[in-house]
C-alpha positions, 0 to 999 in steps of 0.5 A: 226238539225245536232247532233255532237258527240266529246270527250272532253279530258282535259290538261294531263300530268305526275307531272314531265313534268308539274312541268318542263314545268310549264305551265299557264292554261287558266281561268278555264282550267282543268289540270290532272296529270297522275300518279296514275290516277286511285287510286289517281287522283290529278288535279288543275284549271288555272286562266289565269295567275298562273304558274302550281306549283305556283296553288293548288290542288282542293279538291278532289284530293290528294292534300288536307289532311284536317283531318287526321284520323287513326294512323301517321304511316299508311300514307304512302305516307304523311310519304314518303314526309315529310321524302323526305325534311329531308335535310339540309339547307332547313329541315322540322322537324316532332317529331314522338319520343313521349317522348320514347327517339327513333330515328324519321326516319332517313334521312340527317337530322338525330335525334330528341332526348329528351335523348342527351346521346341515340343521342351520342350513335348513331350519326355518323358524318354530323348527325344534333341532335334536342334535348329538354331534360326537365333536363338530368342528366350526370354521366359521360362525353365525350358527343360530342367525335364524329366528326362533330355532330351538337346538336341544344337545343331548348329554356328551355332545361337544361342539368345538370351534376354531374360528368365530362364534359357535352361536351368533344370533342378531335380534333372534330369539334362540333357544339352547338347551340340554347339556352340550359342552361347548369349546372354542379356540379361536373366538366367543362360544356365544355372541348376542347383538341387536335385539336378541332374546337367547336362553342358554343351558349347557353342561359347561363352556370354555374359551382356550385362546387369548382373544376374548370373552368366552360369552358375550351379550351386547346391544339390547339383547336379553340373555338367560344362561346357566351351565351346570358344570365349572366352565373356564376362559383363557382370559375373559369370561362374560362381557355385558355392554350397552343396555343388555340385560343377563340373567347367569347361574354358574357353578364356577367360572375360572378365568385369567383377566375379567370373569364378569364384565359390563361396560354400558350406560345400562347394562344390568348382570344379574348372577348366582354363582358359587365360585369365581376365580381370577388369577394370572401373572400376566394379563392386566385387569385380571378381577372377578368383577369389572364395571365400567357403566351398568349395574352388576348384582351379585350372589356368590360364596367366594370370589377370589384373585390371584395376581400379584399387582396393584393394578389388579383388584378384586372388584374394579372399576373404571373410574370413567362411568357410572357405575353400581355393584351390589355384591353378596359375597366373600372376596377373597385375594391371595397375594397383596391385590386390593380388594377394591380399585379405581372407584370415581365419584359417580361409582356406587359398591355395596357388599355383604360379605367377609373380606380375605386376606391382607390386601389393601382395601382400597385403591383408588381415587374415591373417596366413599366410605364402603359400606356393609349392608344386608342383601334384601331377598327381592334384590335378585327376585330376577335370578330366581325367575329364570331358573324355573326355565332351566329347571333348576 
């Protein structure tokens, strides 16, 4: 009987050519990878039908961590890869931060912070900034002065503030996204200015002291909003001047002055809101709407006033500017507030909706007959457009 000696060799190849030519190996075929064959061996074993990178690696080799022991830091080659898909659009995020506040290694996607201010301080601009503070406390302002800084806040982050603006971008373009609440005691929660571009989603914000509007867009800045949650101001809500443009989408904003404001020759508001609610017993110009410049179109199932005086409305203008509102919508006032107050000649009002209660239904020095009229759907075609960004 005839004894054949041969070498059995099996599929070998570098992990690039394989992951390119990614070939299927026969059922029970072994295929090895050349690269480190001698301090890290990693192989895989075809089925007949799966195609190479679609196979797993066989225990044994390189491919399978199962328990990790020792310290993160001393896997190198873990640590290698997992920092090779920090990239955008397609990001792995790991938390090495610990609680201390220091930066997780960085790449194109760049920080995971608990402390916002430490990712201003170091953040240049395309940075993406993961942030999930249990409660930062603001003395000061001007977080999100750097241009083109995206601030992800994960669901529970509460950012408080009790001096200045919690964001405060000059002609940047900023992004805030997630569902942060965001609480100030002593200023806006959001002021823009110059030629900003900002969007905004928060789970709700509020503004518990007197001095203002809890968001402000001003200059020719761009403002996309949405807050998924009721939010609240003090006194007022959202102030628009100049030529600014604001796109808002609110559940519910609750206020004890003005909840939507704009005071600008061009100045344009663009909301779809539920609820607005106004009432107090002491501020003046306490209206769910006030124009004293600018164009306001909105959409809501109710505005409502609560405040017993006739120098409250719930729709006000200032009688000194051009004004438009173009509102689809019940007004609703509780006490004897007129439903409209201080129209000029150069004031445009049109709505659509159900007037509520017994308030006169206009004071003022205007003599235009207001008019029903019926909201055609691309009147606020531009509301729409910027929901698809906040995924709504």
């Amino acid at each position: 009987m005839a004894i054949i000696t041969r070498s059995l060799q099996h599929k070998r190849d570098t992990i690039a050519n394989f992951a390119s030519t990614n070939p299927v190996l026969l059922a029970g075929q072994i295929g090895i990878e050349t690269d480190g064959l001698l301090t890290s061996p990693k192989f895989k074993i075809g089925n007949g039908t799966t195609a190479w990178n679609d196979l797993p690696y066989m225990s044994g080799g390189g491919g399978t961590w199962g328990s990790i022991t020792g310290t993160v830091t001393a896997q190198t080659d873990l640590i290698t890869y997992l920092n090779s898909q920090l990239i955008i659009g397609n990001f792995l995020i790991v938390d090495r931060d610990n609680g201390d506040n220091s930066t997780a290694t960085r790449g194109t996607l760049n920080y995971m912070y608990e402390d916002i201010v430490s990712a201003q301080t170091d953040a240049v601009s395309g940075d993406v900034i993961i942030v999930n503070p249990s409660a930062d406390v603001y003395t000061d302002s001007a977080i999100g002065n750097k241009n083109g800084i995206t601030y992800f806040f994960h669901r529970g982050a509460t950012v408080s503030a009790a001096d200045g603006a919690i964001f405060q971008p000059s002609s940047k373009s900023i992004a805030i996204l997630g569902e942060g609440v965001f609480i100030n005691n002593g200023g806006t929660v959001l002021t823009c200015s110059g030629t900003s571009t900002v969007i905004f989603q928060c789970r709700y914000f509020q503004r518990t002291d007197t001095g203002g509007a809890a968001i402000s867009n001003n200059s020719n800045s761009t403002l996309y909003l949405r807050a998924i949650e009721p939010c609240t101001s003090e006194q007022n809500g959202i102030y628009t001047g100049t030529t600014s443009t604001s796109y808002l989408k609110l559940s519910k904003l609750t206020v004890k002055r003005a909840a939507i404001i704009s005071i600008g020759t061009t100045s344009k508001v663009f909301l779809d809101i539920d609820e607005i609610y106004a009432t107090d017993t002491v501020l003046n110009v306490t209206t769910p709407f006030f124009c004293s410049g600018g164009t306001i179109n909105a959409n809501f199932k109710r505005a409502i006033l609560s405040n017993p005086s006739t120098t409250n409305a719930a729709i006000s203008f200032s009688n000194t500017a051009t004004s438009e509102m173009n509102l689809n919508g019940d007004i609703q006032v509780v006490a004897s507030e007129p439903f409209f107050y201080g129209m000029g000649e150069n004031d445009t009002l049109w709505h659509r909706g159900r007037l509520i209660g017994s308030g006169t239904k206009v004071v003022g020095s205007s003599t235009h007959v207001i008019e029903d009229f019926e909201l055609e759907q691309n009147e606020l075609s531009l509301i729409s457009t910027f929901l698809y960004l906040t995924g709504n």
